[in-house]
C-alpha positions in Angstrom: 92.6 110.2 105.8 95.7 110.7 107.5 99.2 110.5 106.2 102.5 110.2 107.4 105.4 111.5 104.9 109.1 111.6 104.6 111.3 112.6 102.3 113.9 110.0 101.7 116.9 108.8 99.7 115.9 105.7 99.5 113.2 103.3 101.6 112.4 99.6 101.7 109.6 97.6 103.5 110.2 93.2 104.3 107.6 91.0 105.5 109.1 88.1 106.9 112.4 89.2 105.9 111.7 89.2 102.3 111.7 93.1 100.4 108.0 93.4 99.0 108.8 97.4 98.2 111.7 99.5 97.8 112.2 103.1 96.0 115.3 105.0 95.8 114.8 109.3 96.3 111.1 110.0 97.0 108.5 109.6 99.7 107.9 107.6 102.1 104.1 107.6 102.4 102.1 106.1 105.9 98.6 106.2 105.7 95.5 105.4 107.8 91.9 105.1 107.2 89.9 106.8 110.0 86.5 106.3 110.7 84.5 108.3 108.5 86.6 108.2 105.6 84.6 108.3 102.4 86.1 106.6 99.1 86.3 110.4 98.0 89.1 110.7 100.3 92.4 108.8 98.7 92.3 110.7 95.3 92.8 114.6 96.7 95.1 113.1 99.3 97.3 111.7 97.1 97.1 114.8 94.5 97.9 117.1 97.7 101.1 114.8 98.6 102.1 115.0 94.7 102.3 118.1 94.4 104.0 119.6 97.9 106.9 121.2 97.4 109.7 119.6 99.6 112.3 119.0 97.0 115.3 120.7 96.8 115.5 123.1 93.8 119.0 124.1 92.2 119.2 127.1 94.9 119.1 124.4 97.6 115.0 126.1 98.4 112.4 123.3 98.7 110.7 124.1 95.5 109.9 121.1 93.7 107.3 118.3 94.2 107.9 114.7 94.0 106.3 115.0 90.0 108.9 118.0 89.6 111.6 115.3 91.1 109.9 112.5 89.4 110.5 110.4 92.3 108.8 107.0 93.7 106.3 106.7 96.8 106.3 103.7 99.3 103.0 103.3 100.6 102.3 101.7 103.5 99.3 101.1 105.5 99.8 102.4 109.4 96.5 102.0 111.2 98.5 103.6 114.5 98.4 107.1 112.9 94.7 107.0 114.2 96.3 106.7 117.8 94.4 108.3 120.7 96.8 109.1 123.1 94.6 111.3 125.3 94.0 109.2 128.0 96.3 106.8 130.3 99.5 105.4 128.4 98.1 102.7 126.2 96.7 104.2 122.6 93.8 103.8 122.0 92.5 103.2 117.7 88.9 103.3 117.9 89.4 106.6 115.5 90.9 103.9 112.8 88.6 102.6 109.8 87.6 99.2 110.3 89.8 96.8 108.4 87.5 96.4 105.5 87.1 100.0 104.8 91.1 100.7 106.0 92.0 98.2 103.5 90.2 99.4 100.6 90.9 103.1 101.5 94.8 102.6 101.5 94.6 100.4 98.2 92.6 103.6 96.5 95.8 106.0 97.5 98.5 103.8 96.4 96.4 103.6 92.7 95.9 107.3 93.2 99.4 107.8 93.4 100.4 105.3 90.3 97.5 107.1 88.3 99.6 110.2 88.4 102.3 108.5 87.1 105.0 108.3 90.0 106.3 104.8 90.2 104.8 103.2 93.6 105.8 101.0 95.7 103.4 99.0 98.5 104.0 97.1 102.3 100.8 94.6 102.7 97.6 95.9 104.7 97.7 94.0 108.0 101.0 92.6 107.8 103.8 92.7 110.5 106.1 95.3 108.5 109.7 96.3 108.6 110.5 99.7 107.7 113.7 100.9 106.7 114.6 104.6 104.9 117.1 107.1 105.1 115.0 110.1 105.9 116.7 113.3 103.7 116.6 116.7 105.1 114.9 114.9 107.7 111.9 116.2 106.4 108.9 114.8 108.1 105.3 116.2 107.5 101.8 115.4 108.8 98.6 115.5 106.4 95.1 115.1 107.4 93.0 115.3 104.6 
């Protein structure tokens, strides 16, 4: 699996311009199923995400995780992460889990996530989303688990 983060001050996603998930300081999580994935995947992924330290501590070092900050996640699905950009200018996602398997992968993290007790928010798998945060720091990191 492959995920997207960002720390952020606060994060909301719409589907036809209604808010299904919102979260105030924490991450904003994107993640994709790629082919391959096993169901043993979403659990250490999310446990790795818990526990990075990219919170500021009270020396201003980032020190704390996001169960240090006790902060909330937005997950949302983002089957373009599987992008294959080698060739020509249109992406390619053949390396992207089938919908099926994408689907039940990126359900498996977002319960990952609530079963270590961060508050979670969701988008909806397959939906046309709108994203907004306010990226702090920015800090931006890639994870392929």
């Amino acid at each position: 699996m492959r995920a997207l983060i960002q720390r952020v001050s606060e994060a909301a996603v719409r589907v036809d311009g209604e808010v299904i998930g919102e979260i105030g300081p924490g991450l904003l999580i994107l993640v994709c199923a790629v082919a391959g994935d096993e169901d043993t995947k979403p659990g250490p992924l999310a446990q790795k995400i818990a526990k990075l330290r990219i919170f500021r501590d009270a020396a201003d070092k980032m020190n704390l995780s996001l169960l240090d900050t006790r902060g909330s996640a937005l997950v949302v699905s983002q089957f373009t992460l599987a992008a294959d950009t080698s060739r020509g200018n249109r992406p390619g996602f053949s390396y992207a889990a089938d919908p099926a398997t994408g689907n039940r992968l990126y359900e498996a993290f977002a319960q990952s996530i609530r079963d270590l007790g961060i508050p979670t928010a969701t988008g909806r798998f397959g939906a046309d989303m709108k994203v907004s945060l306010v990226n702090d720091g920015p800090v931006t990191i890639m994870i392929d688990l």
